[in-house]
Biopython code that builds the backbone (N, CA, C, O; Angstrom):
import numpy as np
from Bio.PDB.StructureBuilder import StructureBuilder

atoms = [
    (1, "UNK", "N", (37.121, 57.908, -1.687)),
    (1, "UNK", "CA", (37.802, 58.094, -0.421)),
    (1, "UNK", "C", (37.153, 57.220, 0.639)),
    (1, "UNK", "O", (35.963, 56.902, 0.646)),
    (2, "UNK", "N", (38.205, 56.815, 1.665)),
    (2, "UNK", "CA", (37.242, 55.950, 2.560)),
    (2, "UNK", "C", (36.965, 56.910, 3.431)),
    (2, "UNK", "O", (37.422, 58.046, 3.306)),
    (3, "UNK", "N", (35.937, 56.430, 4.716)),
    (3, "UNK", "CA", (35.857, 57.273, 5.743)),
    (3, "UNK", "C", (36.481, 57.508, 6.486)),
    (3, "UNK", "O", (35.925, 58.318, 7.227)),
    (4, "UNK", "N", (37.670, 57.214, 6.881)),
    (4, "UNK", "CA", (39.151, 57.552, 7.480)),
    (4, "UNK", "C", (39.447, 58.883, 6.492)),
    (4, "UNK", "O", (39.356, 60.010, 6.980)),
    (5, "UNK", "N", (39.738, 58.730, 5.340)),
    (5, "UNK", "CA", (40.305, 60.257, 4.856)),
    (5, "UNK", "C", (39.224, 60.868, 5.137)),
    (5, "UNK", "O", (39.566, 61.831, 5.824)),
    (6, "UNK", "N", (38.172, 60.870, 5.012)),
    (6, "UNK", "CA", (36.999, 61.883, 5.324)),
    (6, "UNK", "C", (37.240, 62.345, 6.581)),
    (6, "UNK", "O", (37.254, 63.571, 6.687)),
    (7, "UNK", "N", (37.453, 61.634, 7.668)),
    (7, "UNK", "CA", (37.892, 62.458, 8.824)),
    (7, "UNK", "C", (38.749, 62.784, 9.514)),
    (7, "UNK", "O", (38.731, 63.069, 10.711)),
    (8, "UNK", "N", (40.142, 62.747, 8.274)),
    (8, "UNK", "CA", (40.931, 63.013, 7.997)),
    (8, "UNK", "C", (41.352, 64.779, 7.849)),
    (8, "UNK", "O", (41.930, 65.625, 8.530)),
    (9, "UNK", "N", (40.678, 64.695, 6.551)),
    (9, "UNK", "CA", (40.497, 65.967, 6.199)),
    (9, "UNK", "C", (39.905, 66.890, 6.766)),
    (9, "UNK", "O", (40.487, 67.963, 6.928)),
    (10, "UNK", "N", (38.135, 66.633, 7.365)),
    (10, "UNK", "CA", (37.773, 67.125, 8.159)),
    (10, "UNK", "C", (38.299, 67.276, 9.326)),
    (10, "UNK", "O", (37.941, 68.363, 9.781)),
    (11, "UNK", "N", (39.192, 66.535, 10.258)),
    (11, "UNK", "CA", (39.840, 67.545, 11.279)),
    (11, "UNK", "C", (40.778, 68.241, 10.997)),
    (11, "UNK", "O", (41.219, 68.966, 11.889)),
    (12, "UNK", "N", (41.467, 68.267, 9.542)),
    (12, "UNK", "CA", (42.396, 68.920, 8.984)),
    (12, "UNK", "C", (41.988, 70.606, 9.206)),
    (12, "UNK", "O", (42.351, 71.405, 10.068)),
    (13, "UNK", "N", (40.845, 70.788, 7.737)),
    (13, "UNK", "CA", (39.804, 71.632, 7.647)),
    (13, "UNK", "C", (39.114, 72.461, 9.101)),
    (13, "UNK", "O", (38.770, 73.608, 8.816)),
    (14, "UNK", "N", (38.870, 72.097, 10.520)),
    (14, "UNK", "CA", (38.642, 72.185, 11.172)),
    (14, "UNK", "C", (39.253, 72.884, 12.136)),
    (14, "UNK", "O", (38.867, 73.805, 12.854)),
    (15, "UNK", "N", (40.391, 72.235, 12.031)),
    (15, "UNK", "CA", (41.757, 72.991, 12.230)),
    (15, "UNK", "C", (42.198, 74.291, 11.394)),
    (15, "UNK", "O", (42.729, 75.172, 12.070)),
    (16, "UNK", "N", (42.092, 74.466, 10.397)),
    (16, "UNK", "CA", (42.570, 75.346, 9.557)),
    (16, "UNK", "C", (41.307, 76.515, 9.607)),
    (16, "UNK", "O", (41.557, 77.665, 9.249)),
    (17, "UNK", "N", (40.024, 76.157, 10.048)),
    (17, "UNK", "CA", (38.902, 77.470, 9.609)),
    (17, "UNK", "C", (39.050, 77.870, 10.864)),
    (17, "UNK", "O", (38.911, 79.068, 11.112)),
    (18, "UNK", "N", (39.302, 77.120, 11.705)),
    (18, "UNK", "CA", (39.740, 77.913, 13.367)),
    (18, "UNK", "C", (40.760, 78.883, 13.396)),
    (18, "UNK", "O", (40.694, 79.921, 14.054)),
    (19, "UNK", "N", (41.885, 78.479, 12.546)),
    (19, "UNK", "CA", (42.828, 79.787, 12.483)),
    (19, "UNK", "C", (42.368, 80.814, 11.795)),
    (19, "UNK", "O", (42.537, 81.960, 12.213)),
    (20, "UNK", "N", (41.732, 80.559, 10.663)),
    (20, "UNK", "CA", (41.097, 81.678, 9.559)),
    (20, "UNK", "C", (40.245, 82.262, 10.170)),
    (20, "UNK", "O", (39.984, 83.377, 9.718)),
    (21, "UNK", "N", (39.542, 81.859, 11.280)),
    (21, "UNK", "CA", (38.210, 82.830, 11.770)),
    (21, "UNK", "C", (39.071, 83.544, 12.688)),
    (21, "UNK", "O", (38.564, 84.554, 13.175)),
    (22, "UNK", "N", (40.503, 83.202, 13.115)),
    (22, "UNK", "CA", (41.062, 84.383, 13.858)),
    (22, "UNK", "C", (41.441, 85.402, 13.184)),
    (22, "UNK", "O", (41.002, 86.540, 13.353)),
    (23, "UNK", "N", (42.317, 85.061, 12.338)),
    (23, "UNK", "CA", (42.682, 85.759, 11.129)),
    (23, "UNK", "C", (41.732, 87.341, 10.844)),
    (23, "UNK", "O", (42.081, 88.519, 10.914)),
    (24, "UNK", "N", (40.354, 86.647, 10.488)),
    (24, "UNK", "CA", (39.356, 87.355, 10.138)),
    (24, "UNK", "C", (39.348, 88.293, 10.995)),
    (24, "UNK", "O", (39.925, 89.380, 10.960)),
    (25, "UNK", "N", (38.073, 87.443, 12.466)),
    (25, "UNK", "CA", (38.393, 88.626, 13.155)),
    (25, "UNK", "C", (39.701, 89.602, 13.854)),
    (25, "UNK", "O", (39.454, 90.668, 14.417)),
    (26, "UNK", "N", (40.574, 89.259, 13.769)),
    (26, "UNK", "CA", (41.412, 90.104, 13.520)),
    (26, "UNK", "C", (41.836, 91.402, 12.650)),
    (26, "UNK", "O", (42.281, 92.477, 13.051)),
    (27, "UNK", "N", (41.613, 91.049, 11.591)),
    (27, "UNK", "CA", (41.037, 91.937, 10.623)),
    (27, "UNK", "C", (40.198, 93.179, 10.835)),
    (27, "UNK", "O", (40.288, 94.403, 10.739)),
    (28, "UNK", "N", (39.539, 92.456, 11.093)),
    (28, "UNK", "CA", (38.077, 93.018, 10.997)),
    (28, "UNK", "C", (38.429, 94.470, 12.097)),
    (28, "UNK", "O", (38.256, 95.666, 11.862)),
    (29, "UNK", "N", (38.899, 93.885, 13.159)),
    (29, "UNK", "CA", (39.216, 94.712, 14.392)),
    (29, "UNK", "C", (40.011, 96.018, 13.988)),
    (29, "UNK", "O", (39.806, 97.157, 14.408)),
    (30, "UNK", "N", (41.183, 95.503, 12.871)),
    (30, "UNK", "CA", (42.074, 96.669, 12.471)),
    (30, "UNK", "C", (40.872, 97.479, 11.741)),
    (30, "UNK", "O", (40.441, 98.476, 12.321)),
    (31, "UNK", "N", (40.421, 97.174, 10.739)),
    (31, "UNK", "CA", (39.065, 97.796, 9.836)),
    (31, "UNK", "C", (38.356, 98.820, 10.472)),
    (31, "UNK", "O", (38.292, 100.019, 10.197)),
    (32, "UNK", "N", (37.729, 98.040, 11.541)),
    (32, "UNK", "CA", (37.064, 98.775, 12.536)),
    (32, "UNK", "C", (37.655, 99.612, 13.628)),
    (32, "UNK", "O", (36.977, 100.150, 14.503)),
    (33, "UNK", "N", (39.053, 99.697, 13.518)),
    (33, "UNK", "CA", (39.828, 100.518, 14.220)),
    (33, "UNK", "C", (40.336, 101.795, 13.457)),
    (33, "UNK", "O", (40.398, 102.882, 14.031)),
    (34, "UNK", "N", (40.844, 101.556, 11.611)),
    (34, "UNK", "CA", (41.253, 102.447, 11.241)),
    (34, "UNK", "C", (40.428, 103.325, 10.671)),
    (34, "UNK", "O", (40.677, 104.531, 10.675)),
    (35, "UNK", "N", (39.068, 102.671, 9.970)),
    (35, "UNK", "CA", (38.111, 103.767, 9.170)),
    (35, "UNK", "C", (37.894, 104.940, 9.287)),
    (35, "UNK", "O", (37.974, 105.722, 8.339)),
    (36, "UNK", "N", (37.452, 105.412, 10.958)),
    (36, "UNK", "CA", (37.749, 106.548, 11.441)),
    (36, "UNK", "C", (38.690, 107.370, 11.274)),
    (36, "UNK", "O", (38.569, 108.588, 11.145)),
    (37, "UNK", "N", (39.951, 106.570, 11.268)),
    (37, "UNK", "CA", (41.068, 107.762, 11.133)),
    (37, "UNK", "C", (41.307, 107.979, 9.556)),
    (37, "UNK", "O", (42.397, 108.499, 9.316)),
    (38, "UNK", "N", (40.686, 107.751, 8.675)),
    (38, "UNK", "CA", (40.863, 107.517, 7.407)),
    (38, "UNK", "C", (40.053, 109.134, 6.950)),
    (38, "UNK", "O", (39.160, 109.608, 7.652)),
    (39, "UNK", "N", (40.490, 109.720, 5.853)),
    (39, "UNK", "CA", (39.570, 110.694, 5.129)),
    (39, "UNK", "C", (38.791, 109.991, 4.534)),
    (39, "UNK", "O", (39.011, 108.781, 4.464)),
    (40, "UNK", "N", (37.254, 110.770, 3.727)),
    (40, "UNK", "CA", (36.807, 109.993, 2.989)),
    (40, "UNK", "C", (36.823, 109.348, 2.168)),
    (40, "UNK", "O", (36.376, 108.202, 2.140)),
    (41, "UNK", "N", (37.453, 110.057, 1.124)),
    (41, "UNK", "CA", (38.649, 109.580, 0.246)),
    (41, "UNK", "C", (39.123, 108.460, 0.092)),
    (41, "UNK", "O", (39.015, 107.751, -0.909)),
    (42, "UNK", "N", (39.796, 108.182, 1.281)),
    (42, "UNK", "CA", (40.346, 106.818, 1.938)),
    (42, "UNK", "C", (39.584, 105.428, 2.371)),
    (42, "UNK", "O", (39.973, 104.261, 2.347)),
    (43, "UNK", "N", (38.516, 105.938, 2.720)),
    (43, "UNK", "CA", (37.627, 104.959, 2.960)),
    (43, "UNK", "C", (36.548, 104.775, 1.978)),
    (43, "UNK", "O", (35.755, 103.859, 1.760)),
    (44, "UNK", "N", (36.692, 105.555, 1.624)),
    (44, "UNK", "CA", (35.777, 105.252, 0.000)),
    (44, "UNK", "C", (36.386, 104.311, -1.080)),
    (44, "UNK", "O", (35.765, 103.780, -2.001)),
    (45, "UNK", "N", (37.917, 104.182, -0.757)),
    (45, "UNK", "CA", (38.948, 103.492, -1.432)),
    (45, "UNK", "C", (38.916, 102.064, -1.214)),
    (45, "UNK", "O", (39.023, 101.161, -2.043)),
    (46, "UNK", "N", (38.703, 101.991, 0.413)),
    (46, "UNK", "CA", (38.621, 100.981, 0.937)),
    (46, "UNK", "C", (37.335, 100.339, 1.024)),
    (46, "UNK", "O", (37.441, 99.354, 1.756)),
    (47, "UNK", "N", (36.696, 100.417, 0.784)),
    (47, "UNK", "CA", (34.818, 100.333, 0.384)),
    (47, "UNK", "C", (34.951, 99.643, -1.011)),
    (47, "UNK", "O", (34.523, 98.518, -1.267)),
    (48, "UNK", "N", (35.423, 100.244, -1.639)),
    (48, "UNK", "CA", (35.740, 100.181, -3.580)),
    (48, "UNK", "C", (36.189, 99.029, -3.570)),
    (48, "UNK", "O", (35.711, 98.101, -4.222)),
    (49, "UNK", "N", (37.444, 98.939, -2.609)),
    (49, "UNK", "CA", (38.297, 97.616, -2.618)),
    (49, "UNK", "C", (37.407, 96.093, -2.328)),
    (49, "UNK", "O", (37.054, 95.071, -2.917)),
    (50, "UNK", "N", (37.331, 96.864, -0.776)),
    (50, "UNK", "CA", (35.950, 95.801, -0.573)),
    (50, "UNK", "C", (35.208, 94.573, -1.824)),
    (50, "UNK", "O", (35.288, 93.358, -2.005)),
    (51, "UNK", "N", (34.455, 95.797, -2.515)),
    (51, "UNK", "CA", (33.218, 95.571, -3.141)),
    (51, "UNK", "C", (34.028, 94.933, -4.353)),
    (51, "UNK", "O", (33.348, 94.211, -5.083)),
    (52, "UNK", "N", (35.088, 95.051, -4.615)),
    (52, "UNK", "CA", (35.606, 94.773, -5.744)),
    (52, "UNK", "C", (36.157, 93.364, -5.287)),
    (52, "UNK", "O", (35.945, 92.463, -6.098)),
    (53, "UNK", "N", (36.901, 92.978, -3.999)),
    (53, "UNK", "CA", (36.914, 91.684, -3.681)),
    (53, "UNK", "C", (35.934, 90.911, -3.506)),
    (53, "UNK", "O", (36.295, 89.757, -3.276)),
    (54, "UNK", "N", (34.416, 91.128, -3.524)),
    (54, "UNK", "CA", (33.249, 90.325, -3.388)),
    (54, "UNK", "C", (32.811, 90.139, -4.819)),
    (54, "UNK", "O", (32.373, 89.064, -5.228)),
    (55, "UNK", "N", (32.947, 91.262, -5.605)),
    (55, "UNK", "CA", (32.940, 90.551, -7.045)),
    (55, "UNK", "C", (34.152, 89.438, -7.583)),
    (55, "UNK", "O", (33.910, 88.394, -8.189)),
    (56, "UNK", "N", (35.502, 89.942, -7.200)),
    (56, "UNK", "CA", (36.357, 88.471, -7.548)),
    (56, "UNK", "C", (35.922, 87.336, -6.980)),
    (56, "UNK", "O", (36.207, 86.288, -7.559)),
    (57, "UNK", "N", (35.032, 87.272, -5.558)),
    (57, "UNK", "CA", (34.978, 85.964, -4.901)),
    (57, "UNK", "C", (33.440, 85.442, -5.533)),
    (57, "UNK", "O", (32.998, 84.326, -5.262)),
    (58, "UNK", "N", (32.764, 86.342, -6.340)),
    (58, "UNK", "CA", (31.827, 85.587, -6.728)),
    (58, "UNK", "C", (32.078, 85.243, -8.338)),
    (58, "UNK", "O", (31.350, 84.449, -8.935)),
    (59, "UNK", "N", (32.833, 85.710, -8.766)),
    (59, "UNK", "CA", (32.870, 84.712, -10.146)),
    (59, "UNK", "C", (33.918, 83.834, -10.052)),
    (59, "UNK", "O", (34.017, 83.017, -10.968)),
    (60, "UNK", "N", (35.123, 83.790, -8.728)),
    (60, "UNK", "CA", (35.316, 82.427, -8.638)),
    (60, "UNK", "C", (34.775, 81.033, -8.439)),
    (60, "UNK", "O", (35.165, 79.914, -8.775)),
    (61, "UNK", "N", (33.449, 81.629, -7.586)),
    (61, "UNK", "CA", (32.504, 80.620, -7.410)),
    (61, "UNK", "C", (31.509, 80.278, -8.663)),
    (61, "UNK", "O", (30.427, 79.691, -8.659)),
    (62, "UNK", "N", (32.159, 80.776, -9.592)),
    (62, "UNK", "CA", (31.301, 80.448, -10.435)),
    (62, "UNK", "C", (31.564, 79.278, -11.602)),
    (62, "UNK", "O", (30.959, 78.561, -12.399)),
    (63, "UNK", "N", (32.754, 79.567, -11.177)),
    (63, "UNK", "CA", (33.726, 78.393, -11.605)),
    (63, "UNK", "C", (33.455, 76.630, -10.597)),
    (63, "UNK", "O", (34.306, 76.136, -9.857)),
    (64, "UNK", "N", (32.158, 76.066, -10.875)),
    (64, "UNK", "CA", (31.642, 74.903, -9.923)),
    (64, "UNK", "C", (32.474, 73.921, -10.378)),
    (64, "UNK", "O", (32.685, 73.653, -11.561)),
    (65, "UNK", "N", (33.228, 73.067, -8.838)),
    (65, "UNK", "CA", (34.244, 71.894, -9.221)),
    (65, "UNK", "C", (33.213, 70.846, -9.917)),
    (65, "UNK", "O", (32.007, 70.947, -10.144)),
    (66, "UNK", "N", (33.999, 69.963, -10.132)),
    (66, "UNK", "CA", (33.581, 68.622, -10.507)),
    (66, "UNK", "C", (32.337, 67.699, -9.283)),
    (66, "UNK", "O", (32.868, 67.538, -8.184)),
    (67, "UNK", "N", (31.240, 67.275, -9.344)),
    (67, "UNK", "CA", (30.452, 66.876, -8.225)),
    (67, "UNK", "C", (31.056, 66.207, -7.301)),
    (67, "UNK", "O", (31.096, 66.479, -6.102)),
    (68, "UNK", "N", (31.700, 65.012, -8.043)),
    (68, "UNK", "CA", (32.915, 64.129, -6.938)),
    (68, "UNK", "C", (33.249, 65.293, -5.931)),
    (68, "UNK", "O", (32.766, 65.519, -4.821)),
    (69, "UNK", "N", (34.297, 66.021, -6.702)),
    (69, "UNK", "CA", (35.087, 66.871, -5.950)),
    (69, "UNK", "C", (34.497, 67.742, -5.110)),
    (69, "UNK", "O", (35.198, 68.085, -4.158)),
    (70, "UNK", "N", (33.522, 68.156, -5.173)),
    (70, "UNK", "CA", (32.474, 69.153, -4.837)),
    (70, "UNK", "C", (32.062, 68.582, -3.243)),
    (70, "UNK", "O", (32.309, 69.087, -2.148)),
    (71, "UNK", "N", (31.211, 67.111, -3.657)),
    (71, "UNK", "CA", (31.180, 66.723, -2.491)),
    (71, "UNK", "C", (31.835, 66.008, -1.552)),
    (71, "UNK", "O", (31.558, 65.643, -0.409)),
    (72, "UNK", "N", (32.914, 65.864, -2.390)),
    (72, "UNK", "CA", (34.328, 65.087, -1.313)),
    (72, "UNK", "C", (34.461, 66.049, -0.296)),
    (72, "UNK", "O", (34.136, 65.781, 0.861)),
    (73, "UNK", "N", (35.037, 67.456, -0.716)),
    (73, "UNK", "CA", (35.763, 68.837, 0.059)),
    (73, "UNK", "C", (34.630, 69.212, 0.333)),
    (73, "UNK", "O", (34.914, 70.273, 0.887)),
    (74, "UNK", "N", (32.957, 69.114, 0.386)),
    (74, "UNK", "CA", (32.236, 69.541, 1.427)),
    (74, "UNK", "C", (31.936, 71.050, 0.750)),
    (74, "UNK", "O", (31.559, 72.007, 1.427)),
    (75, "UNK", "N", (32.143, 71.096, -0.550)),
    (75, "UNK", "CA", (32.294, 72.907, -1.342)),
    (75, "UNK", "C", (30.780, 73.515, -1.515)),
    (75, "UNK", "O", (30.004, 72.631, -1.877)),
    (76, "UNK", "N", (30.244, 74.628, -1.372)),
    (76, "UNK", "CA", (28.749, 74.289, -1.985)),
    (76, "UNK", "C", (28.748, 74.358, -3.649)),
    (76, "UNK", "O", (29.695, 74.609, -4.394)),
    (77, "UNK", "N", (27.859, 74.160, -3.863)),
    (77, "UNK", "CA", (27.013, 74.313, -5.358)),
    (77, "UNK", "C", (27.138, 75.866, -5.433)),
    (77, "UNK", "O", (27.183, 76.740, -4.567)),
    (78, "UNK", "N", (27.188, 75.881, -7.118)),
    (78, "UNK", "CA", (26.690, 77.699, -6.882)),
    (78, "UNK", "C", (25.543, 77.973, -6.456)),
    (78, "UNK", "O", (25.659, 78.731, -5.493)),
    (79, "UNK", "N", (24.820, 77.815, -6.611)),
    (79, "UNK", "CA", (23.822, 78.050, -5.975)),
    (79, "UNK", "C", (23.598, 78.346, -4.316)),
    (79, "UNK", "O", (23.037, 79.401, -4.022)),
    (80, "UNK", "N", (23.936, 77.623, -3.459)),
    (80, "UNK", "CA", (24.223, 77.969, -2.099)),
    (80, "UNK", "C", (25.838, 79.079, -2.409)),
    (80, "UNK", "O", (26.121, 79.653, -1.358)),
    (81, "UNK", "N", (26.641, 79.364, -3.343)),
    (81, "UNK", "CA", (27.923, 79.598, -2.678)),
    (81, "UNK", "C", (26.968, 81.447, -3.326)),
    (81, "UNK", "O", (27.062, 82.484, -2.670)),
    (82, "UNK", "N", (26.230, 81.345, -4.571)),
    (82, "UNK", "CA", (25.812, 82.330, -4.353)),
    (82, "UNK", "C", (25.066, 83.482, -3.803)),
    (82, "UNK", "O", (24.976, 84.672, -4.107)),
    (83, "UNK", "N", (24.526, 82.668, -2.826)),
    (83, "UNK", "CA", (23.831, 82.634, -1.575)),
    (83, "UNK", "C", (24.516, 83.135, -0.371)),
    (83, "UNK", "O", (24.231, 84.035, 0.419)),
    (84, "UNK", "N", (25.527, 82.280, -0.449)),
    (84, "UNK", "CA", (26.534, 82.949, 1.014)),
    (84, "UNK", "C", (27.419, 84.065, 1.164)),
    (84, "UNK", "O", (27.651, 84.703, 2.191)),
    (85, "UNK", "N", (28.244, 84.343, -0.876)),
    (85, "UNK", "CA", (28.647, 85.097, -1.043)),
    (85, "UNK", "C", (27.908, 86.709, -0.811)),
    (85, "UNK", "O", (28.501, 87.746, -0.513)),
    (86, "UNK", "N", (26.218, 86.489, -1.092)),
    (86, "UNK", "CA", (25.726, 87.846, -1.686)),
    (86, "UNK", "C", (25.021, 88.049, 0.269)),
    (86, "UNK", "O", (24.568, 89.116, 0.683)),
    (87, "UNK", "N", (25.122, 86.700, 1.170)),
    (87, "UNK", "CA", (24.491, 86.908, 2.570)),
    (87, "UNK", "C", (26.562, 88.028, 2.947)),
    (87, "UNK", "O", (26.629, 89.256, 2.999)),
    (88, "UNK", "N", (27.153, 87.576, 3.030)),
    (88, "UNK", "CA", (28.338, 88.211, 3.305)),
    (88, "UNK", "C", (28.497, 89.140, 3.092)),
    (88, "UNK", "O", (28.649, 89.884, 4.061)),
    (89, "UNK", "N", (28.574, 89.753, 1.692)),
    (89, "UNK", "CA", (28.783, 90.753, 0.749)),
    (89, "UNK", "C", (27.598, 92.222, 1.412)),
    (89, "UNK", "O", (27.783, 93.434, 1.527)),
    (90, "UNK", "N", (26.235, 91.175, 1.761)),
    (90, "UNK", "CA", (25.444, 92.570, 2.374)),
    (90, "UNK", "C", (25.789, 93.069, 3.921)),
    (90, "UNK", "O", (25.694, 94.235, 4.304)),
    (91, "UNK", "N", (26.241, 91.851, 4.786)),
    (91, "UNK", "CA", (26.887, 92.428, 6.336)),
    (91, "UNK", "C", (27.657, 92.785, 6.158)),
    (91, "UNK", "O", (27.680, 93.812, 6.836)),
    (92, "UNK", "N", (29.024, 92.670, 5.339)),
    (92, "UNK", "CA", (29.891, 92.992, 5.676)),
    (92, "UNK", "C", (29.978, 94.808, 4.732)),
    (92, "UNK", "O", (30.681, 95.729, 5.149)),
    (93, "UNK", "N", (29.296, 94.874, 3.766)),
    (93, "UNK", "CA", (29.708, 96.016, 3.427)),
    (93, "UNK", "C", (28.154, 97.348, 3.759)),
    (93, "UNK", "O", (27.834, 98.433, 3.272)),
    (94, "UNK", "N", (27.605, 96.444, 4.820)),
    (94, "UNK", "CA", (26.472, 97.485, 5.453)),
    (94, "UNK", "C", (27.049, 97.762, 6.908)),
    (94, "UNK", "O", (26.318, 98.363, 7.695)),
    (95, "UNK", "N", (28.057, 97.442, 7.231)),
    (95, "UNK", "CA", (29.012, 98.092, 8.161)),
    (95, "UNK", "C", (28.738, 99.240, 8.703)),
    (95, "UNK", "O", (29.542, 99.766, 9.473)),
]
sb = StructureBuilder()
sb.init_structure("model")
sb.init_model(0)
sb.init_chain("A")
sb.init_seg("    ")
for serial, (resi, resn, name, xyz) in enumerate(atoms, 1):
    if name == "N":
        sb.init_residue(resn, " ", resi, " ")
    sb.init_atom(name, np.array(xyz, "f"), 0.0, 1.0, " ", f" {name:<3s}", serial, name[0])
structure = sb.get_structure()
């Protein structure tokens, strides 16, 4: 790739994690709005769910692209992605 697509993509990317971090916190806000009104039951469900989407997102990462590809799209290594996954996985479900 030349360095034109590189910053290409990157303001693409840039663009796109700006909407996703709204997204998120958005989220997050409903989360933190409904738990309370939830039985335990319910939020124990939603906990389960949780924990069960941080295990799908870490053996996707386990699946490491090609290096090219890896460092074209800026992706980490497993090694850092298992790192960020298990830094996430402890804030977000020590809530």
């Amino acid at each position: 790739m030349t360095t034109t697509e590189h910053d290409v993509f990157r303001e693409v990317i840039g663009h796109i994690t700006e909407e996703e971090i709204g997204h998120g916190a958005l989220s997050w806000s409903i989360h933190e709005w409904i738990m309370p009104q939830l039985t335990e039951a319910q939020q124990a469900h939603v906990l389960q769910a949780q924990a069960k989407a941080f295990d799908t997102l870490e053996e996707n990462f386990k699946l490491e692209e090609h290096p090219e590809v890896r460092i074209a799209l800026g992706l980490p290594n497993q090694t850092e992605a298992s790192a960020l996954i298990h830094s996430f996985r402890e804030q977000v479900l020590s809530v």
